[in-house]
N, C-alpha and C positions, 0 to 999 in steps of 0.2 A: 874433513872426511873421517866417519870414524867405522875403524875396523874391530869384526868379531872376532874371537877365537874357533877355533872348531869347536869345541863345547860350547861355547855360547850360541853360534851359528845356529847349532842344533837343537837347542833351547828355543833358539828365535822359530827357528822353522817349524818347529813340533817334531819334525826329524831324528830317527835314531842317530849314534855319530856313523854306525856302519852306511847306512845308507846314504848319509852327506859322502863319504868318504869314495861310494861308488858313483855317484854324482861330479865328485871329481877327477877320478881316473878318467871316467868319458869323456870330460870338457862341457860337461852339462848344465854348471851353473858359475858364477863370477866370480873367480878366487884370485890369489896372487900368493907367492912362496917368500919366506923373508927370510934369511936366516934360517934354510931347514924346517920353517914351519910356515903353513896353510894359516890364508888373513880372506875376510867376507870382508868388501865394504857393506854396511848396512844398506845406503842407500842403493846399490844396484841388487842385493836382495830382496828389495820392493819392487825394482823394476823387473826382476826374473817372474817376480810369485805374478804383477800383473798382466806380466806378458802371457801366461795361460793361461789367465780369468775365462771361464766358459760363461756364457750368457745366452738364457731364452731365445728363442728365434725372436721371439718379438722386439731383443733389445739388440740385434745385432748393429753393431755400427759399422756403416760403410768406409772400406782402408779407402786412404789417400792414393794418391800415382804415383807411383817410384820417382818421383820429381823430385830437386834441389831445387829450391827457387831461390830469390831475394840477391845480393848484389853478385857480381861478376868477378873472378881471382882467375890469375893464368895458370897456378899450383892449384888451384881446387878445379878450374876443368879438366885440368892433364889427370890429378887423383880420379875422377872421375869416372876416367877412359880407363887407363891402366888398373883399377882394383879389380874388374870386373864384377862390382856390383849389378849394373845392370840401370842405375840410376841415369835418369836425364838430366839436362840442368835448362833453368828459366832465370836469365836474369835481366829484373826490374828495376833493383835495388832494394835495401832492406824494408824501408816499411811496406811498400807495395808487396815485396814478398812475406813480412810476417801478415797482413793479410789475407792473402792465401792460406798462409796457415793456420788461421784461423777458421774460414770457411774450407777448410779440409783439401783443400785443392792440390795442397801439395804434401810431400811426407816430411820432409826438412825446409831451412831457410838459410840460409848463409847472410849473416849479420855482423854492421861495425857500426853502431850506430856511437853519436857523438852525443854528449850535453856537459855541461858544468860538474855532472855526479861524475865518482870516480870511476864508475865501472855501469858504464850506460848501458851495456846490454843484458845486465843481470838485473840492473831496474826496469827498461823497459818490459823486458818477459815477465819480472812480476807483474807488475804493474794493468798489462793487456787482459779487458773481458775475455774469459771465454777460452782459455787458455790456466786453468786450474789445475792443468797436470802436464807444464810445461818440464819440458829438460833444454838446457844449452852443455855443449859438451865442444870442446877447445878444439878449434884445427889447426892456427897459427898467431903470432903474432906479427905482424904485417908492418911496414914503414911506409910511411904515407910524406909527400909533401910536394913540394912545387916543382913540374915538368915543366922545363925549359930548350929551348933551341941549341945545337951543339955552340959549343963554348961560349955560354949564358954569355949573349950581346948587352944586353941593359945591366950586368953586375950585379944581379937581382940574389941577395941574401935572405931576405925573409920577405916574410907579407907586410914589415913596416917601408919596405922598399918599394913595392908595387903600389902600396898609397901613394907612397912620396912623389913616385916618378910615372903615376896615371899609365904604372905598365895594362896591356889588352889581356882581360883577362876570361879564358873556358871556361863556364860554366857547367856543372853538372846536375840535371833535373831535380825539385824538390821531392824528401823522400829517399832519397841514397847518402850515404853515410860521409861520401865526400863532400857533399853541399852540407851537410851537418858539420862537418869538421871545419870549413870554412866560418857556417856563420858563427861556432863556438869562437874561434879566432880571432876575428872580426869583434867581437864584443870586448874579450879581453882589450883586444887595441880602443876598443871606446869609437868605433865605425860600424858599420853595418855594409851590403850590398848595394847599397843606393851611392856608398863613396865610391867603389870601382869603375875601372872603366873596364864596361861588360859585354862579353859577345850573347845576346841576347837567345838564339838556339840552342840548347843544351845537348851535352854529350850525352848518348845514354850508357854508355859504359865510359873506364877508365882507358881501355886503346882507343875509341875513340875519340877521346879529348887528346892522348898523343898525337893522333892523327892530324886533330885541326893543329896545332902548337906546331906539330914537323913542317905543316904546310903552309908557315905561316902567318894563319889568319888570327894565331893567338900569340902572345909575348910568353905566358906560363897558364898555370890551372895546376887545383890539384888531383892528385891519383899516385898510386904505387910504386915505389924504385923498380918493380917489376916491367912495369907499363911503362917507365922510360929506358929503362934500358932494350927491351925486344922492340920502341923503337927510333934505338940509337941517340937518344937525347938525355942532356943535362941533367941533374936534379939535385935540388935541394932538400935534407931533409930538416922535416918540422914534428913529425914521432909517431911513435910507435904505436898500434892499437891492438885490441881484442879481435880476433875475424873467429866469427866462432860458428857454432851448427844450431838451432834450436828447432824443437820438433816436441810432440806431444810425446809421453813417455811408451804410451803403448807401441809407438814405432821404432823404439830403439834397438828393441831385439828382432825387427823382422828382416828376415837375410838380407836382403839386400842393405840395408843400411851396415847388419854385422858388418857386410862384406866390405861396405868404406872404413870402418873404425878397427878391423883389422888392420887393414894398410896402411892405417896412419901412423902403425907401430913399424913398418920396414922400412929399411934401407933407403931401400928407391927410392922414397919422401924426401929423406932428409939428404940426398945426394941432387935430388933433381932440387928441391928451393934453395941448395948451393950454388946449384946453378943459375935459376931465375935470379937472384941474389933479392936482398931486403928483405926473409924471412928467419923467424924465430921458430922452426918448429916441435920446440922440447916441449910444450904445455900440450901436443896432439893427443888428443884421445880424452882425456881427464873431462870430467863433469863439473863443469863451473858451478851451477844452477841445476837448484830441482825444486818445482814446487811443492 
């Protein structure tokens, strides 16, 4: 990330330094104080000057829906609710959601997507047509791994143990970031999904797969320390990931979304994913990715 000075700021912007300077007494454009002195990240000074780009009637583009889409988190629905953004949330899971946000459908995506690269959601967002003026900006880092039945009956340690012992295992539909995290896993062990023994219906969220697992009809599956503890079950963890926002740049600064990435700097945040427990949320807010 790299930061300007006030005189450079203001060099950048064409800007007198007085008028950057009243710019920030109002809270009107994206600074931070370090040491007594005033720092621009560059890059969110592109995204202020695009945020009031005026454009012909003929080029106006239609805004998305104040929607969240893409996968399901129990701290990112309660943020939700309590920021008073105003946002909804849709979730499908992350590709089906960065689809949408592709075809404009939605205003962000909530993504953890998995592969062999180290940081799959900053390659997939490059990566995606059509999306040339992506942003991904950090909500959590989240702990993912195998929900189990209260006091794991089969002794289940990792995923080399549900090979071994043909534990019953929840699937989660293709396209969400936990069936990606699986079949990353899976590969490394040199297996696939064709070796498990699989309940062939898929969860479409992560409390649902607790659901079948609490009820039974599963041995394990995986999904979030969150999603096993609200409800009441085992878990093993297997790591850590990105859960992060991506959304085109021109919607970063539209209130409502300010009004979520305010809140991911309060208290509340970091006292309620105490609560949920399996949260990191010291990376919230921060800009991973900008195209």
């Amino acid at each position: 990330m790299e930061f300007l000075t006030t005189s450079e700021a203001a060099d950048y912007l064409r800007l007198g330094e007085r008028k950057l300077y009243e710019l920030v007494t109002t809270g009107a454009i994206p600074c931070t104080k370090v040491t007594g002195k005033w720092l621009f990240p560059r890059h969110e000074l592109d995204l202020w000057v695009l945020s009031g780009l005026a454009r012909p009637a003929g080029m106006l583009i239609a805004e998305p829906p104040p929607v969240v889409g893409g996968s399901q988190d129990e701290l990112l629905d309660w943020g939700l609710r309590e920021s008073g953004s105003g946002l909804g949330s849709m979730s499908e899971g992350s590709a089906r959601g960065l689809e949408r946000l592709q075809r404009d459908e939605v205003m962000a995506v909530a993504v953890h997507f998995h592969s062999l690269d180290a940081d799959a959601n900053a390659t997939v967002l490059r990566d995606a047509p059509d999306l040339h003026d992506a942003l991904l900006v950090a909500f959590v880092r989240r702990e993912q791994g195998l929900v189990l039945p209260p006091g794991n009956p089969k002794r289940l340690r990792g995923l080399s143990d549900v090979l071994a012992l043909g534990a019953k295992v929840a699937m989660r539909q293709q396209g969400t970031g936990a069936q990606m995290l699986l079949d990353v896993l899976l590969k490394r062990a040199g297996a696939s999904t064709r070796d498990l023994r699989r309940i062939e219906t898929p969860a479409l969220t992560g409390p649902d797969l607790a659901d079948i697992v609490r009820a039974g009809q599963a041995d394990c599956g995986i999904a979030t320390r969150a999603s096993a503890r609200s409800a009441g079950l085992d878990f093993v963890p297997l790591v850590w990931e990105n859960f992060d926002l991506a959304m085109r740049q021109r919607s970063y600064f539209r209130p409502a979304m300010q009004g979520l990435i305010r809140f991911l700097s309060e208290k509340r945040l970091l006292q309620r994913a105490e609560e949920l427990t399996g949260y990191d949320p010291s990376p919230a807010g921060q800009i991973r990715f900008a195209a």
